[in-house]
C-alpha positions, -999 to 999 in steps of 0.1 A, spaced: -372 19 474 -374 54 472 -339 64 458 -341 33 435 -378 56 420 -361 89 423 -330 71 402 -345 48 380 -351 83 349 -317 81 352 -306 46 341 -306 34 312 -335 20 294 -311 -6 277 -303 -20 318 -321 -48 326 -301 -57 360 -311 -44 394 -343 -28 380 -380 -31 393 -401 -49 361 -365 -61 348 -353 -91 342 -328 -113 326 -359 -130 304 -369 -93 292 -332 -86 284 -333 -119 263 -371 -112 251 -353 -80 239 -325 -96 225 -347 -124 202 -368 -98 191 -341 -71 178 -326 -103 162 -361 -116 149 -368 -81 131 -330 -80 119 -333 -115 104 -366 -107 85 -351 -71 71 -322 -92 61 -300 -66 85 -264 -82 96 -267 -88 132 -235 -95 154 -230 -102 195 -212 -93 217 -213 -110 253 -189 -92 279 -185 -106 316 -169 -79 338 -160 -102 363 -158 -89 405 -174 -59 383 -182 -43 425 -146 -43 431 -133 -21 402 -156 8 408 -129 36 412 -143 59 439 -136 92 421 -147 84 387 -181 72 409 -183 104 427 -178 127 395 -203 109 379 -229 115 406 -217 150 402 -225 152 365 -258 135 369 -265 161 395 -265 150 429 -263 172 454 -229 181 475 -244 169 507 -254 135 491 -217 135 475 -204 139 508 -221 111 524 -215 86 495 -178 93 499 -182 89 538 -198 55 527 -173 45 503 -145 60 528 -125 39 553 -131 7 545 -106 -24 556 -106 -61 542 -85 -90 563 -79 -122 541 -83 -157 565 -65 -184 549 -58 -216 569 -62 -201 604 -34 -174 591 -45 -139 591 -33 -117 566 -27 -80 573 -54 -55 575 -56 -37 542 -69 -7 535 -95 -9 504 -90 15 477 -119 12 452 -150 -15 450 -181 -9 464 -192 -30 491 -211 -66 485 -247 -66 501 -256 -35 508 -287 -18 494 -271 10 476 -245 -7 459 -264 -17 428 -281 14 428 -244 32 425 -232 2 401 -255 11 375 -248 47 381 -209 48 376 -219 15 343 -246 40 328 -224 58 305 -218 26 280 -247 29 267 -248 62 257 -215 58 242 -227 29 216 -246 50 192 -249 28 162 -257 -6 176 -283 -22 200 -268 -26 236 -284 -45 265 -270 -45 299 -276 -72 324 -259 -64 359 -257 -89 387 
């Protein structure tokens, strides 16, 4: 709970997903009223819905990690989130076979504590990259 308060200035305001006081219904309460008060100032309004789909498993390590860097965080916590995405080995069980034991290149792992915290991290930059439009993010 800490680290989610000491990160949570640096997210977004536009992420709903993974946040204390966030929801999906406040994303979408968002959403209808941006809509509502482009509707009634006869503004054109268009959507956008994108899906990154197994989102966890395409987080590329150093792009993470230099992002964490340019947000600020300190060597010794850089350190220890590359320890923690380090060394990590995935085994596939199909039908009694056992595949071979793989190393894992990118991702972050599923169910753990920090790994939404570092999702939103390394997906933080797409909205500061839409400058004209209204962007709301929803992780899951």
């Amino acid at each position: 709970e800490d680290i989610t308060f000491r990160i949570s200035p640096l997210i977004s305001c536009s992420q709903h997903g993974f946040r204390k006081g966030k929801s999906t219904i406040t994303n979408l309460l968002e959403f209808v009223s941006h809509v509502s008060t482009s509707f009634r100032e006869n503004k054109n309004t268009d959507v956008i819905y994108t899906d990154f789909s197994k989102a966890f498993d395409k987080v590329s390590h150093s792009i993470l990690l230099n992002t964490l860097d340019l947000l600020g965080f300190q060597p010794i916590l850089l350190k220890w989130v590359a320890s923690y995405l380090s060394n990590r080995i995935q085994e596939v069980i199909f039908n009694d076979t056992f595949s071979d034991i793989m190393n894992v290149p990118s991702g972050i792992p599923y169910g753990s504590h920090l790994s939404p915290i570092l999702f939103l991290l390394f997906i933080n930059d797409i909205s500061s990259v839409v400058k004209l439009s209204k962007i709301l993010l929803y992780a899951d």
